[in-house]
N, C-alpha and C positions, 0 to 999 in steps of 0.2 A: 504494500500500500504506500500511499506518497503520504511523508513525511513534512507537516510545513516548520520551520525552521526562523525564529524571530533574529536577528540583526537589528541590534540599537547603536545607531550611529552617533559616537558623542560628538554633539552640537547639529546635526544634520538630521535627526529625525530615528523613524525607527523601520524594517521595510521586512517583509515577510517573501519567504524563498519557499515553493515545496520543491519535493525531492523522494520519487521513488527510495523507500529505506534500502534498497544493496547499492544504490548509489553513493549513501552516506557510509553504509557500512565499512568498519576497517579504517576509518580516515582518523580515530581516538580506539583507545587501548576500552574506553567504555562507549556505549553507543548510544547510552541515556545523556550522553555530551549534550545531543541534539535535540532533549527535550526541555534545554536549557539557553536563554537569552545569551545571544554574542554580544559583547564592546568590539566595537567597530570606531577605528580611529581616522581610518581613510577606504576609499574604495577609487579603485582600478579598473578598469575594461580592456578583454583581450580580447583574440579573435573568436575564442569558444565560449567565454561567461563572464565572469565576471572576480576580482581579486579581493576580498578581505580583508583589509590588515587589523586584527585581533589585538586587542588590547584587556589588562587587570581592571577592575572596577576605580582606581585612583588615576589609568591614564598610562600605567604604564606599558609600552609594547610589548608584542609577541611573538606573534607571529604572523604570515599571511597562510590564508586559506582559499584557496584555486577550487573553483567552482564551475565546473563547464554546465552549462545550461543547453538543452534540446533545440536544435534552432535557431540557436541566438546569431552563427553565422549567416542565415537567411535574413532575422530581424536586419543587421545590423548591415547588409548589402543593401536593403529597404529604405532604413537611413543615411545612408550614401547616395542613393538615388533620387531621393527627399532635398538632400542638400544638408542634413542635419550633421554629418561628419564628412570632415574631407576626404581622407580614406583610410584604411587598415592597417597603415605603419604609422600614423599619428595619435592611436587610440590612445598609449600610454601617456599621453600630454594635455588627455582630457581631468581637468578639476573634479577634486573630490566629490563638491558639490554637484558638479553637473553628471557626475560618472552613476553619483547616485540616482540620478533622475531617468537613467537607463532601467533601471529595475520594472516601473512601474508603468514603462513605455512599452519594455516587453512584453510584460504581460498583457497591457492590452492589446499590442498586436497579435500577440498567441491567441488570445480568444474569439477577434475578428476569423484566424484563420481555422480554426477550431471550428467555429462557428457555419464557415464555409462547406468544410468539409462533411462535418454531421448533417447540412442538408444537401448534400447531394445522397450522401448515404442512406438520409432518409429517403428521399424519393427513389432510390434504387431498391429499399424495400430490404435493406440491411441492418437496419436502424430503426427503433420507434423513436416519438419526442419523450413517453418517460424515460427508455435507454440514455436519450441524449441529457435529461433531468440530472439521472443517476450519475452521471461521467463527469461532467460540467454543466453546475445549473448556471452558472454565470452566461454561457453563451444566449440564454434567453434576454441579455440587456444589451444583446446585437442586433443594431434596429430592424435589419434586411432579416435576420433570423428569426424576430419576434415579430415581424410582418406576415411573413410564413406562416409561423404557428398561429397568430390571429387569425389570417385568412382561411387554413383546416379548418380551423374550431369552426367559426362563423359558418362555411358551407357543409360541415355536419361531415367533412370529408377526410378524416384523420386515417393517417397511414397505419396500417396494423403491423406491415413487415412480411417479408415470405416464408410462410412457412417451409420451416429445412434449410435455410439459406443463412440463419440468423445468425450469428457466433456470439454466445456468452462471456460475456467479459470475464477474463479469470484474472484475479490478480496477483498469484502467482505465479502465473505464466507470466506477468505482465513486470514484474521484479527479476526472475531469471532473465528475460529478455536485455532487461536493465541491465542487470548484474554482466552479460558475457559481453555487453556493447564497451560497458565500463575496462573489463579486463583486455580486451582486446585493443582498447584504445591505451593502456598504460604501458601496453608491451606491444612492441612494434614486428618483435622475431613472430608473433603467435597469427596465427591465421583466424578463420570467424569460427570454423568448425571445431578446432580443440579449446577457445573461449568460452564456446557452450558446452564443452565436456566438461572445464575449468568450473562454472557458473554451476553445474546441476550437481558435481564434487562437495563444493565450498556450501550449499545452500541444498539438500536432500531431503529439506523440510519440504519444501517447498517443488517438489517433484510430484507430477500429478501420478498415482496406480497403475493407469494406463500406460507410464510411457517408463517404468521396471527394466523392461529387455532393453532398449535403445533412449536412454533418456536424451543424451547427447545430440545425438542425432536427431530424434523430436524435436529438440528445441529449434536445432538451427531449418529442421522444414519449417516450422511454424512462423517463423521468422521470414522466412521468404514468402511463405503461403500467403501470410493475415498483415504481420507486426511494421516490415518494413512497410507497408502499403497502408498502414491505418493511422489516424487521426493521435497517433503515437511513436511513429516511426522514429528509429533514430539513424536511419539509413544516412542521411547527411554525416551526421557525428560520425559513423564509423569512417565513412570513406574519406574525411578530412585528415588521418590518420599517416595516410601515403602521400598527400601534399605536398 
């Protein structure tokens, strides 16, 4: 499940992250780190997320904390083409203050796109709108999304989904997937296919009954089949990787 994660930035405000937990997983010796408010003394923008620098409750540093975020490459070519950054070797000279204002721009770009994407799904008969409720109810305060869904309701026309076609969101499937994009991306030797053997290894909780004999190799179909093609993909992030 995703994990939201508070950042209090001293003097800047305070700005909330989530994060699939195998993404978080491993980055602290305890993992209940992360159910716990950061000091934030500055913040950073790189080409994959975003940089933390951690500070004591009195101000004194720490350390930074490297965050790659899903997409944020796509976000942040958006605001290149906006006009909003010059380009990608000047990200590091962007201000504390304004580096922080990227947080909350992401995200509402993620949910415009999110929001695209869950209706085309819907009208493909993939997706209902409680599915999309369940997933992100925030994309319902996407005007073009919440036009949509007025318009069903109003003509008595709401999508029900195709039966047989529908994929239940699993969210362990949906953390392993996490979890082997993450390993694969920190080790450059390892290919996608022994990152999912890595992934269903390190997290066996989290291994669905069915996939006993070949989990590994489940994973990395499922990946190709649903993950890398849904409204969760992290197919970008991997292939940033060989850049």
């Amino acid at each position: 499940m995703a994990k939201k994660v508070q950042f209090r930035m001293l003097g800047l405000g305070t700005a909330y992250c989530a994060f699939p937990d195998t993404l978080l997983s491993g980055q602290f010796e305890d993992d209940s780190r992360f159910d716990q408010p950061f000091n934030v003394i500055g913040v950073r923008i790189f080409s994959e997320g975003v940089i933390f620098e951690l500070a004591e409750d009195d101000g004194t540093p720490l350390w930074p904390l490297r965050v790659p975020i899903f997409r944020f490459p796509a976000f942040l070519n958006e605001m290149r083409r906006l006009g909003l950054i010059e380009s990608l070797e000047t990200l590091h000279t962007i201000p504390h203050a304004e580096a922080m204002k990227f947080i909350p721009r992401f995200q509402s770009w993620h949910t415009i796109v999110l929001a695209q994407q869950f209706e085309l799904e819907i009208k493909a008969g993939n997706m209902t709108f409680e599915d999309a409720r369940k997933f992100r109810k925030d994309v319902f305060l996407v005007p073009s999304f919440r036009s949509y869904y007025e318009e069903c309701f109003s003509s008595g026309k709401m999508p029900k989904g195709k039966k047989g076609k529908r994929r239940i969101h699993n969210p362990n499937i949906e953390n392993l997937y996490a979890l082997a994009n993450r390993i694969h991306k920190e080790d450059p030797t390892l290919s996608f296919e022994t990152a999912c053997w890595d992934a269903v290894e390190q997290r066996p909780d989290l291994v669905p009954d069915s996939w006993k004999v070949d989990p590994g190799g489940n994973l990395k179909r499922e990946a190709s089949r649903y993950w890398d093609k849904s409204p969760y993909s992290q197919l970008t992030f991997r292939q940033n990787r060989d850049k």
